[in-house]
Each structure stands twice: as structure tokens, then as C-alpha cells.
mmCIF file of the N, C-alpha and C atoms, coordinates in Angstrom:
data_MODEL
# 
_entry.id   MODEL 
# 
loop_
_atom_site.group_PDB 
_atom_site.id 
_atom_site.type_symbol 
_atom_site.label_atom_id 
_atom_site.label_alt_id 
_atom_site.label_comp_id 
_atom_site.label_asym_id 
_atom_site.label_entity_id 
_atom_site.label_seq_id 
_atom_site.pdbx_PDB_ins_code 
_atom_site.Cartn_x 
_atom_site.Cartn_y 
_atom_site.Cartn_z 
_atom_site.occupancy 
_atom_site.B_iso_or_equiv 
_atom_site.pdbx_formal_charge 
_atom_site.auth_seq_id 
_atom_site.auth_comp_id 
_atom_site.auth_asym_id 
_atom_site.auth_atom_id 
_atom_site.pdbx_PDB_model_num 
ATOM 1   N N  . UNK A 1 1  ? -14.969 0.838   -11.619 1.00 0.00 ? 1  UNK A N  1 
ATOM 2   C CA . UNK A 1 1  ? -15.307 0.877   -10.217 1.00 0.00 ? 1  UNK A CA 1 
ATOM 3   C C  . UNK A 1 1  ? -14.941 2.250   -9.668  1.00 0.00 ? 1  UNK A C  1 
ATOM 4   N N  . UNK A 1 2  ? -16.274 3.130   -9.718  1.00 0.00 ? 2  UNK A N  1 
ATOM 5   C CA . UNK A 1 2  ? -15.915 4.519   -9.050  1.00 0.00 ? 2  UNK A CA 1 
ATOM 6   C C  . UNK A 1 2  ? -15.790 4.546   -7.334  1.00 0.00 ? 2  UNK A C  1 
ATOM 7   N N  . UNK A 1 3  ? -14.991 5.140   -6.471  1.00 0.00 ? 3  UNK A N  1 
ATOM 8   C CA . UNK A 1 3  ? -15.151 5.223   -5.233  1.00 0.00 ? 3  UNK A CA 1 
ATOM 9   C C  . UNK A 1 3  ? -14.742 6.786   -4.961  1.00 0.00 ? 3  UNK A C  1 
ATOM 10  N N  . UNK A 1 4  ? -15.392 7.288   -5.725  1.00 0.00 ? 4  UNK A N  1 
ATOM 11  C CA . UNK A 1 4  ? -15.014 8.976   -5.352  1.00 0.00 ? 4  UNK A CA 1 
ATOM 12  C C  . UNK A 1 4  ? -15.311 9.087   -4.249  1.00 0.00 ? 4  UNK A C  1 
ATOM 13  N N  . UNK A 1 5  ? -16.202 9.015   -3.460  1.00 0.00 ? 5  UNK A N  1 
ATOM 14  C CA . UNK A 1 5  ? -16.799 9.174   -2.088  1.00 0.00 ? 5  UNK A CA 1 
ATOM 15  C C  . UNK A 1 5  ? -15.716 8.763   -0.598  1.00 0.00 ? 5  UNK A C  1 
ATOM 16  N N  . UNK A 1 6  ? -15.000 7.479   -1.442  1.00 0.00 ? 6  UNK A N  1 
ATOM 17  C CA . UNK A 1 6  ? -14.065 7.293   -0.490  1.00 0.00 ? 6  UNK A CA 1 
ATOM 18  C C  . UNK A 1 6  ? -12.701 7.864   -0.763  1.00 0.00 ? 6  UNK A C  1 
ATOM 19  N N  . UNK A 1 7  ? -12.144 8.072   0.366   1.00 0.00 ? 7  UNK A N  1 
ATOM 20  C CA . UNK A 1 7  ? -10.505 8.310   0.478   1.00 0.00 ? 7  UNK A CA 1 
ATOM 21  C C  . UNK A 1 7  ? -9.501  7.477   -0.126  1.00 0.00 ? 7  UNK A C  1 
ATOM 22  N N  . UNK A 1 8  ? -9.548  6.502   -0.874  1.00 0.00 ? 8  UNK A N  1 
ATOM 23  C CA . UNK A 1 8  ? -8.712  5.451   -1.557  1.00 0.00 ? 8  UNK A CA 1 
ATOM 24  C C  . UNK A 1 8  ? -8.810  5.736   -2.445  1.00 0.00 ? 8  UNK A C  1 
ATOM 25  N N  . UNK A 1 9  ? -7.271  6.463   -2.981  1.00 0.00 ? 9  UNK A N  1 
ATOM 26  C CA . UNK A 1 9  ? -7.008  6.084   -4.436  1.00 0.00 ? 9  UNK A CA 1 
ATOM 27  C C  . UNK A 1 9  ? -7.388  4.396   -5.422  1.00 0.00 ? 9  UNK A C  1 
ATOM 28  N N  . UNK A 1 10 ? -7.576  4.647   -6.448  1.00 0.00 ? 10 UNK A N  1 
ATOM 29  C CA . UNK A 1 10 ? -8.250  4.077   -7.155  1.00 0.00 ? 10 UNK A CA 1 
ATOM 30  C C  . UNK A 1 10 ? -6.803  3.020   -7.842  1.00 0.00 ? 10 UNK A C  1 
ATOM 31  N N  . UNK A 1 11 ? -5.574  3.259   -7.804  1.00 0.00 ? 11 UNK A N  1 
ATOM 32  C CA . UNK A 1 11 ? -4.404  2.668   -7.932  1.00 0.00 ? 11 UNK A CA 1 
ATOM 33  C C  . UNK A 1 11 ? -3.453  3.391   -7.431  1.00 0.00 ? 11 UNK A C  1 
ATOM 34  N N  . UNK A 1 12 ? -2.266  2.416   -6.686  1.00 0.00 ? 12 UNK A N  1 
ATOM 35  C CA . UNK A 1 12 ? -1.528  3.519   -5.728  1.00 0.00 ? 12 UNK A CA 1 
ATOM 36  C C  . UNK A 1 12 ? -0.086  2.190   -6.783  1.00 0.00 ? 12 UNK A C  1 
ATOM 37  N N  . UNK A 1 13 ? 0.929   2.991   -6.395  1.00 0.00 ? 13 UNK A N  1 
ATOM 38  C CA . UNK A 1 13 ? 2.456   2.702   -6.942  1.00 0.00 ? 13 UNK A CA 1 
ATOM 39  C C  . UNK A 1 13 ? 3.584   2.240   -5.544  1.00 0.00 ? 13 UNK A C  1 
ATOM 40  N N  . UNK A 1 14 ? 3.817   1.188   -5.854  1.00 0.00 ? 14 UNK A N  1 
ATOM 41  C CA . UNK A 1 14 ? 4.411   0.716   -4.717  1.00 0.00 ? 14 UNK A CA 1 
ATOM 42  C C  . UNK A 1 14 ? 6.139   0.356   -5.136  1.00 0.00 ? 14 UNK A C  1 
ATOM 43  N N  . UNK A 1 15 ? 7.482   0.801   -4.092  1.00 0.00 ? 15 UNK A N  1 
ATOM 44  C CA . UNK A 1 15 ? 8.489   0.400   -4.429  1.00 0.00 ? 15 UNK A CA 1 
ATOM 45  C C  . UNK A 1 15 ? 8.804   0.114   -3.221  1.00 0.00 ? 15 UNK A C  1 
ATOM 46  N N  . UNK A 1 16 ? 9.758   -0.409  -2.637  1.00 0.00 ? 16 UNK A N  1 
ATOM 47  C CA . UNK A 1 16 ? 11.011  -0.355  -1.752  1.00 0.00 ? 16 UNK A CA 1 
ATOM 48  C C  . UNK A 1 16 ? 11.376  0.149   -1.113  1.00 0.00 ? 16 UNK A C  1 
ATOM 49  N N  . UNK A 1 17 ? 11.687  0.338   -0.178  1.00 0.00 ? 17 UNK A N  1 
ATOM 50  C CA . UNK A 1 17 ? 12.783  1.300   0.382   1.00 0.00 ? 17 UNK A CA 1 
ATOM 51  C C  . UNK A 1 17 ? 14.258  0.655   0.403   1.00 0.00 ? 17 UNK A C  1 
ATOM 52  N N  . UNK A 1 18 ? 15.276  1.721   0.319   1.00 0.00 ? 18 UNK A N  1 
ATOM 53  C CA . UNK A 1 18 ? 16.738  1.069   0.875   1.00 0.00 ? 18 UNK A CA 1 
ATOM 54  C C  . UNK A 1 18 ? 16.902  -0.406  2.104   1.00 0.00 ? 18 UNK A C  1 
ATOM 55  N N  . UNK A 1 19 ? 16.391  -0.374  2.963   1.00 0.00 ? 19 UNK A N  1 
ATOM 56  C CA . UNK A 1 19 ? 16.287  -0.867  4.423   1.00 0.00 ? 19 UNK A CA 1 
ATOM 57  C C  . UNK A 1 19 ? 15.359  -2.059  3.785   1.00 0.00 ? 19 UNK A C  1 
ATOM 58  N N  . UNK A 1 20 ? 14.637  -2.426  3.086   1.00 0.00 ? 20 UNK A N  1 
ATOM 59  C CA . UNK A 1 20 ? 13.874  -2.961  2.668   1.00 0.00 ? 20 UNK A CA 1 
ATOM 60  C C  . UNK A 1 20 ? 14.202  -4.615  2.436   1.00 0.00 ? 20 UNK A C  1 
ATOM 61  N N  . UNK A 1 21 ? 13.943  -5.592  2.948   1.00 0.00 ? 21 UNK A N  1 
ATOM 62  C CA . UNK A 1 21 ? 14.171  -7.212  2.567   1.00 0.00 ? 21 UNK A CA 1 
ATOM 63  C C  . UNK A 1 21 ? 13.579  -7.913  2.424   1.00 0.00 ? 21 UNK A C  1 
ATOM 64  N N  . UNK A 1 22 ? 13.278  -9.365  1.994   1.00 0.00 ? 22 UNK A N  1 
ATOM 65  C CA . UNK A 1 22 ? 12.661  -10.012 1.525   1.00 0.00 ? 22 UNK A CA 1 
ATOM 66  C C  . UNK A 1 22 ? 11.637  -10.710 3.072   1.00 0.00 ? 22 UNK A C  1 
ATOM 67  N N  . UNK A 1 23 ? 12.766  -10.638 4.453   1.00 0.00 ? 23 UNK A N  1 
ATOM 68  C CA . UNK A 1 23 ? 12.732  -10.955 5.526   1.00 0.00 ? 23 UNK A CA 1 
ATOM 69  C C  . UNK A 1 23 ? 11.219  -10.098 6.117   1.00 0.00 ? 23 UNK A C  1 
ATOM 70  N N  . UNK A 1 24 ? 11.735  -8.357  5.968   1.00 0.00 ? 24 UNK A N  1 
ATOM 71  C CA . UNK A 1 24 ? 11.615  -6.890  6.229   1.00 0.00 ? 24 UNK A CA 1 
ATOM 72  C C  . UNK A 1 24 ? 11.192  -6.583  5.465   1.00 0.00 ? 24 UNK A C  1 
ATOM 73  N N  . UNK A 1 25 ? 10.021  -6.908  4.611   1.00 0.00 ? 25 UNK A N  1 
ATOM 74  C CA . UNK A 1 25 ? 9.300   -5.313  3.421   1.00 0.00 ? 25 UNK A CA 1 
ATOM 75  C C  . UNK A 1 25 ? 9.240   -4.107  4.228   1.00 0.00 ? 25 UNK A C  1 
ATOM 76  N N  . UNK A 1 26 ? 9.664   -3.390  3.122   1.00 0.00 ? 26 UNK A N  1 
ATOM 77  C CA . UNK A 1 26 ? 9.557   -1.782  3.692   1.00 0.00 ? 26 UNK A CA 1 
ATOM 78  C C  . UNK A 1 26 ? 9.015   -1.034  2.877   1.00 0.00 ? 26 UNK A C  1 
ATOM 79  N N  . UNK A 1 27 ? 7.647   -0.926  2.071   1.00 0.00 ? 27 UNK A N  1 
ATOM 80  C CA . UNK A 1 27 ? 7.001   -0.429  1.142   1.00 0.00 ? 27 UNK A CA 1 
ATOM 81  C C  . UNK A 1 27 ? 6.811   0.981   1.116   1.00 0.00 ? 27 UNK A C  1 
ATOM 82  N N  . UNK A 1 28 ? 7.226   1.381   0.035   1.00 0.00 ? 28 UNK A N  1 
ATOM 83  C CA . UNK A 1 28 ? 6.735   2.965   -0.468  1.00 0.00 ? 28 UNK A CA 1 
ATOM 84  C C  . UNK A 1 28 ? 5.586   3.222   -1.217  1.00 0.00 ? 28 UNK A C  1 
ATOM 85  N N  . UNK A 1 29 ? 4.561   3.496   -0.545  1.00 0.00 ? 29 UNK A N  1 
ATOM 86  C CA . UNK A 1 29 ? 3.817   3.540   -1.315  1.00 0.00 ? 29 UNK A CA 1 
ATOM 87  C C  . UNK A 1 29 ? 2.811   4.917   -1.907  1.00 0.00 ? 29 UNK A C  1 
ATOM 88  N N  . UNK A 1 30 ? 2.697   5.586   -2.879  1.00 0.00 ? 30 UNK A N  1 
ATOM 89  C CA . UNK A 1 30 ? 3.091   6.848   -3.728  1.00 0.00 ? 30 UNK A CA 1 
ATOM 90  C C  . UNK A 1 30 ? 1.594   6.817   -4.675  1.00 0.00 ? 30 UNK A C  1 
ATOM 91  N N  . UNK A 1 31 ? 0.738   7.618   -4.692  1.00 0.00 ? 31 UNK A N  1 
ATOM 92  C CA . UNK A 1 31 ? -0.026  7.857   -6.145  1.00 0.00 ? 31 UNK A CA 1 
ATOM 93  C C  . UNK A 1 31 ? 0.029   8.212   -7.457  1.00 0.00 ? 31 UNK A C  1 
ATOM 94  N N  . UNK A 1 32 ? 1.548   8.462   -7.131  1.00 0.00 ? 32 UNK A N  1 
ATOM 95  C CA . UNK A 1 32 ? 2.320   8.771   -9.173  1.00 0.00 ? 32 UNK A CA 1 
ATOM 96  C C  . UNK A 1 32 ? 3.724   7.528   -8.722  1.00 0.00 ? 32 UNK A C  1 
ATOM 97  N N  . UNK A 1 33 ? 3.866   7.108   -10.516 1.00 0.00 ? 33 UNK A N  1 
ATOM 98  C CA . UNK A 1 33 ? 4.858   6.427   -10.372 1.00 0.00 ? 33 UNK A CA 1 
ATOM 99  C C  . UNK A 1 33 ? 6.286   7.364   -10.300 1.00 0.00 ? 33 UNK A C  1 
ATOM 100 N N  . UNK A 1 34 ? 6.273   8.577   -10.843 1.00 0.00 ? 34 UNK A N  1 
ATOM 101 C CA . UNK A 1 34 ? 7.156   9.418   -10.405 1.00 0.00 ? 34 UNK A CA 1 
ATOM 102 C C  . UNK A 1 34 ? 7.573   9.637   -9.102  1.00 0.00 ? 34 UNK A C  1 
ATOM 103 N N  . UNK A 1 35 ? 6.572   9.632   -7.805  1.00 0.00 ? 35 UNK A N  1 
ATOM 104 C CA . UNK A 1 35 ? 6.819   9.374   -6.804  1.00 0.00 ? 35 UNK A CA 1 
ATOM 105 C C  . UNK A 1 35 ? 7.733   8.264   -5.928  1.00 0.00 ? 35 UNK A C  1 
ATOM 106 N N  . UNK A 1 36 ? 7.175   7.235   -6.518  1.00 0.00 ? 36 UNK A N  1 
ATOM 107 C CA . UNK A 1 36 ? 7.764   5.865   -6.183  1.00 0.00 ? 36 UNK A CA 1 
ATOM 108 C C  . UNK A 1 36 ? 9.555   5.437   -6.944  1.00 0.00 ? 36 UNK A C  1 
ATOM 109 N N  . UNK A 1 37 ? 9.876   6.453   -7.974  1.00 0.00 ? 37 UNK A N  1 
ATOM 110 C CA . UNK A 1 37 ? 10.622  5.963   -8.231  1.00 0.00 ? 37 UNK A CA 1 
ATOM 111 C C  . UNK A 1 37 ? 12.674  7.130   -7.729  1.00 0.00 ? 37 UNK A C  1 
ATOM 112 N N  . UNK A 1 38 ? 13.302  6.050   -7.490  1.00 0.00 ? 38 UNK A N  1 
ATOM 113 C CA . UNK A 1 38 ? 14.206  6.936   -6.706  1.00 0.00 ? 38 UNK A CA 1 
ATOM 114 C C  . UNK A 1 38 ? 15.124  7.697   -7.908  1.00 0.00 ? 38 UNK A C  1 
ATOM 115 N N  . UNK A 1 39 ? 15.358  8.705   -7.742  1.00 0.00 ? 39 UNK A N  1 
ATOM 116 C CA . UNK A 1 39 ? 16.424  9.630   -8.703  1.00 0.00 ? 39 UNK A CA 1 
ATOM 117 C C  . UNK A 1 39 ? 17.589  8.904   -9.240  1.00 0.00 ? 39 UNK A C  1 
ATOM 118 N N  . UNK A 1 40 ? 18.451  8.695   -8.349  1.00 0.00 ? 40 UNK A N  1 
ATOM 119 C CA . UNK A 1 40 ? 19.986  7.982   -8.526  1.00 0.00 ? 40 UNK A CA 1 
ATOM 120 C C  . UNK A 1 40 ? 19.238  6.798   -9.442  1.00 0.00 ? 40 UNK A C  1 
ATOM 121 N N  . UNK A 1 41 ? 18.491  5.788   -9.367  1.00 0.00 ? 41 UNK A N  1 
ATOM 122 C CA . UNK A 1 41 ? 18.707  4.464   -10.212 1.00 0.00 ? 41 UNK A CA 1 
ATOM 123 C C  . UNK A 1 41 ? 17.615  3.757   -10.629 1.00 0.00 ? 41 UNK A C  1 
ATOM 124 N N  . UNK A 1 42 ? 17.840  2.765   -11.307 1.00 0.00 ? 42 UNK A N  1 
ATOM 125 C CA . UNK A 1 42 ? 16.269  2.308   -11.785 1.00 0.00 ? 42 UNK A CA 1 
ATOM 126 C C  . UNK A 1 42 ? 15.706  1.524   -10.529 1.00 0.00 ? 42 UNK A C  1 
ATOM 127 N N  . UNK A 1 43 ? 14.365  1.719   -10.656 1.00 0.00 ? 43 UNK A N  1 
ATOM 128 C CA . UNK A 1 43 ? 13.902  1.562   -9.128  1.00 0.00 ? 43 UNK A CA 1 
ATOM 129 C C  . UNK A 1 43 ? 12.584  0.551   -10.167 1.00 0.00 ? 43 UNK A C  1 
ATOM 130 N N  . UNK A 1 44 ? 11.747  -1.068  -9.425  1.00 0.00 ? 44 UNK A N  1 
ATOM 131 C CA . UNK A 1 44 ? 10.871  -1.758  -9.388  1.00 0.00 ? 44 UNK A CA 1 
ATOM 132 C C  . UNK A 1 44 ? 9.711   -0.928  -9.025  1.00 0.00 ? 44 UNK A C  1 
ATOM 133 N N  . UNK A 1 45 ? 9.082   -0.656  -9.735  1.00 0.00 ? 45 UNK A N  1 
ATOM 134 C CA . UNK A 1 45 ? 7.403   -0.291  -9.259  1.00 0.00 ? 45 UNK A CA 1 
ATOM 135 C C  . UNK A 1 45 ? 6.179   -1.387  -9.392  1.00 0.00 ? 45 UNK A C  1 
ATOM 136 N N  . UNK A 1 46 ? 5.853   -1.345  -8.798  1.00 0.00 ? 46 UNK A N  1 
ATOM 137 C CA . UNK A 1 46 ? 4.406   -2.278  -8.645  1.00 0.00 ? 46 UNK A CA 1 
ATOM 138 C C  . UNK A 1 46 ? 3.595   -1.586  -8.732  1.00 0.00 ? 46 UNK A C  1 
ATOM 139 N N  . UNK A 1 47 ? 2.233   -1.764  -9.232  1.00 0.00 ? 47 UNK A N  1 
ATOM 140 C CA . UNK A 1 47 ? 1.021   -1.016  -9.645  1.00 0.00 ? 47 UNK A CA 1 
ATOM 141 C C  . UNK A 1 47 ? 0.342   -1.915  -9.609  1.00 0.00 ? 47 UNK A C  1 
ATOM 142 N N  . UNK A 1 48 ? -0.603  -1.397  -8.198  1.00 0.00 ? 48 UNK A N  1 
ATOM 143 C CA . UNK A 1 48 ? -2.200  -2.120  -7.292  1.00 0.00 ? 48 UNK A CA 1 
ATOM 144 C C  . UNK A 1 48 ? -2.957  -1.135  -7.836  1.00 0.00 ? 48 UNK A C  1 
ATOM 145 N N  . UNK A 1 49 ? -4.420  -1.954  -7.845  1.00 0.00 ? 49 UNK A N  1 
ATOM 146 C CA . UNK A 1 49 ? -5.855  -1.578  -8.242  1.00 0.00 ? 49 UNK A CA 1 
ATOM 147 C C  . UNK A 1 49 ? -6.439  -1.855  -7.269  1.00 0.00 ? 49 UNK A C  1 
ATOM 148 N N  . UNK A 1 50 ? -7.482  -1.269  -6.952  1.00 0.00 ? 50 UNK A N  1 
ATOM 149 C CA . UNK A 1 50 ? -8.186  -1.023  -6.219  1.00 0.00 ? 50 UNK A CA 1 
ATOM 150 C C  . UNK A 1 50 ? -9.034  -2.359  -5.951  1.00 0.00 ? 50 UNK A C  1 
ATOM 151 N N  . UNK A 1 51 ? -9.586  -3.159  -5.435  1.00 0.00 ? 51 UNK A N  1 
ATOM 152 C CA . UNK A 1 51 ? -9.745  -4.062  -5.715  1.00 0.00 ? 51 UNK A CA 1 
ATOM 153 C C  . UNK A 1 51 ? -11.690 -3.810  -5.010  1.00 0.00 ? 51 UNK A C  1 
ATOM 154 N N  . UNK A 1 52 ? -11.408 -3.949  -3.874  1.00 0.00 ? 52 UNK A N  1 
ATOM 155 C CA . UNK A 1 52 ? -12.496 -3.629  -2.942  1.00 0.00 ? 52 UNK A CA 1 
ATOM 156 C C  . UNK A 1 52 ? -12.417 -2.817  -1.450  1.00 0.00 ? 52 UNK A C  1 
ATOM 157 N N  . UNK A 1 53 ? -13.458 -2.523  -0.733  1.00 0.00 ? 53 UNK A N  1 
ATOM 158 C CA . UNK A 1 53 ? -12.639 -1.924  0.267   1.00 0.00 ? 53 UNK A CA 1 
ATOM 159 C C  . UNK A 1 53 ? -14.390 -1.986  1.417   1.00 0.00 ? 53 UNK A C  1 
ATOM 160 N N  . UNK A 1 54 ? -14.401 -2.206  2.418   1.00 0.00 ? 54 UNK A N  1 
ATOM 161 C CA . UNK A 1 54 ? -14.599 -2.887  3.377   1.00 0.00 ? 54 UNK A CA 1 
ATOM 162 C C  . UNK A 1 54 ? -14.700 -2.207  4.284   1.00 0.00 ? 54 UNK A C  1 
ATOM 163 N N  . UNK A 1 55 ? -15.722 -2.328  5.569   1.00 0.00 ? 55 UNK A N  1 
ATOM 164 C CA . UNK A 1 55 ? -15.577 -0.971  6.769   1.00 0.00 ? 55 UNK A CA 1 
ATOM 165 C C  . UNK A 1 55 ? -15.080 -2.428  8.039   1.00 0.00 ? 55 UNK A C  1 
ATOM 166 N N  . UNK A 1 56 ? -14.146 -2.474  8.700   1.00 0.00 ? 56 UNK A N  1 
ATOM 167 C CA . UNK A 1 56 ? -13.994 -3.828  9.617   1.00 0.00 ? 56 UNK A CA 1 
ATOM 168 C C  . UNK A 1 56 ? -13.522 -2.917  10.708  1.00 0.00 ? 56 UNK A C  1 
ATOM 169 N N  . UNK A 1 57 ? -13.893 -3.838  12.205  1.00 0.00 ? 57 UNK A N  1 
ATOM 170 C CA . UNK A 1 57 ? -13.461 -3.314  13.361  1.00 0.00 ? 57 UNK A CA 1 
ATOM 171 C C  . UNK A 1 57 ? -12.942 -4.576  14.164  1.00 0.00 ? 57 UNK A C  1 
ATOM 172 N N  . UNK A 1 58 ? -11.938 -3.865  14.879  1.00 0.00 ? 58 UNK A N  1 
ATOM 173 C CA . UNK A 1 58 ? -11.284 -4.854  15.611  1.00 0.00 ? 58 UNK A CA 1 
ATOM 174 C C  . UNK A 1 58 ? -12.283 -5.240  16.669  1.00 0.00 ? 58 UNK A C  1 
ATOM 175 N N  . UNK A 1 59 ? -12.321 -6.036  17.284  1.00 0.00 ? 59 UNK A N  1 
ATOM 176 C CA . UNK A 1 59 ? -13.102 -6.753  18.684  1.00 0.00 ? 59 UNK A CA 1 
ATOM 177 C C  . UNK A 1 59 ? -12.235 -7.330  19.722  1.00 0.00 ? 59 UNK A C  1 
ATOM 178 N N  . UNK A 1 60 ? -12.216 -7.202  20.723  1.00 0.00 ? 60 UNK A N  1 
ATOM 179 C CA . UNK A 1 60 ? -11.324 -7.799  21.954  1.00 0.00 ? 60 UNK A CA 1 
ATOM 180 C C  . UNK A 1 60 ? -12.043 -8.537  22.473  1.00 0.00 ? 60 UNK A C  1 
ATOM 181 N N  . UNK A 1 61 ? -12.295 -9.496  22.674  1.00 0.00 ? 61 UNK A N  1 
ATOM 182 C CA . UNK A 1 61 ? -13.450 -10.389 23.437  1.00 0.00 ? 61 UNK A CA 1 
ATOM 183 C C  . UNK A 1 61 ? -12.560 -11.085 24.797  1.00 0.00 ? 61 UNK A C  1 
ATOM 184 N N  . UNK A 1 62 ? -13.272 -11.110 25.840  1.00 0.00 ? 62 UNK A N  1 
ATOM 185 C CA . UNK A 1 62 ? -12.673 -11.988 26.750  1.00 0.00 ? 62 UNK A CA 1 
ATOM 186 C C  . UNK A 1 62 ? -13.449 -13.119 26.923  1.00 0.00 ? 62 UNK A C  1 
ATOM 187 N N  . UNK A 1 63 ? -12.001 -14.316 27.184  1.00 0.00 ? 63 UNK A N  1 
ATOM 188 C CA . UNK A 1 63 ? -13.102 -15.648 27.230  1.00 0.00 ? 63 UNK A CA 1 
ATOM 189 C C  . UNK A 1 63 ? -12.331 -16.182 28.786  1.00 0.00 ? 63 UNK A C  1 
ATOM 190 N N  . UNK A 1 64 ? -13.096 -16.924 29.476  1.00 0.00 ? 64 UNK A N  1 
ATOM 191 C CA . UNK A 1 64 ? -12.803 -17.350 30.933  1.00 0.00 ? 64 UNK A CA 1 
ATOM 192 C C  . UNK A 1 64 ? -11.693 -18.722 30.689  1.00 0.00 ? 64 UNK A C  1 
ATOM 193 N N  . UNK A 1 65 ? -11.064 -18.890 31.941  1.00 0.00 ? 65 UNK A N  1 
ATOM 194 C CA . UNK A 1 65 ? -10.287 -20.034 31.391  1.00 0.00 ? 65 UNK A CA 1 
ATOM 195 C C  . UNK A 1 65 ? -10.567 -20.937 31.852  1.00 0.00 ? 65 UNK A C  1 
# 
């Protein structure tokens, strides 16, 4: 699945942040896993694919009461 045309990496690398909870995700999300991963310690990476990608717009509609 090529999407050169679009701005979305094709798989992006996702970790954590410090501040980060199960409550609170706080996602890092990086195009190298070198990026995603922190110096000091072993750090969880996740690795997403691209799956599909979609043009959507929000709408505000008013309805009477």
C-alpha cells in the first residue's frame, strides 16, 4: 500500500512518555524506533501500519429544542 502522495508515514513507532498511565496515555510517537526509544532504559515500542486514511470533517449542526 503506496501513499507517497500523502503526508503519512507508512509505519510510525510508538512509546510512552514518563507522565504516561494507563488512566493518561501519553504517546510518543517517532518514525525510527531509535527515536521512540529512551537512552537511560529499556523502553516498549509499538509498531503501527498504516492501515487506511480518510479525508473527514467535523460538522456542527444545530437542532431546535
Amino acid at each position: 500500500m503506496a501513499h507517497s502522495d500523502l503526508p503519512f508515514p507508512e509505519t510510525v513507532f510508538v512509546s510512552h512518555y514518563d507522565s504516561s498511565s494507563a488512566e493518561i496515555p501519553s504517546l510518543n510517537a517517532c518514525l525510527t524506533e531509535m527515536e521512540a526509544v529512551d537512552d537511560k532504559e529499556l523502553t516498549a515500542v509499538a509498531e503501527y501500519k498504516l492501515v487506511r486514511v480518510r479525508k473527514l470533517i467535523r460538522k456542527i449542526e444545530e437542532f431546535p429544542f
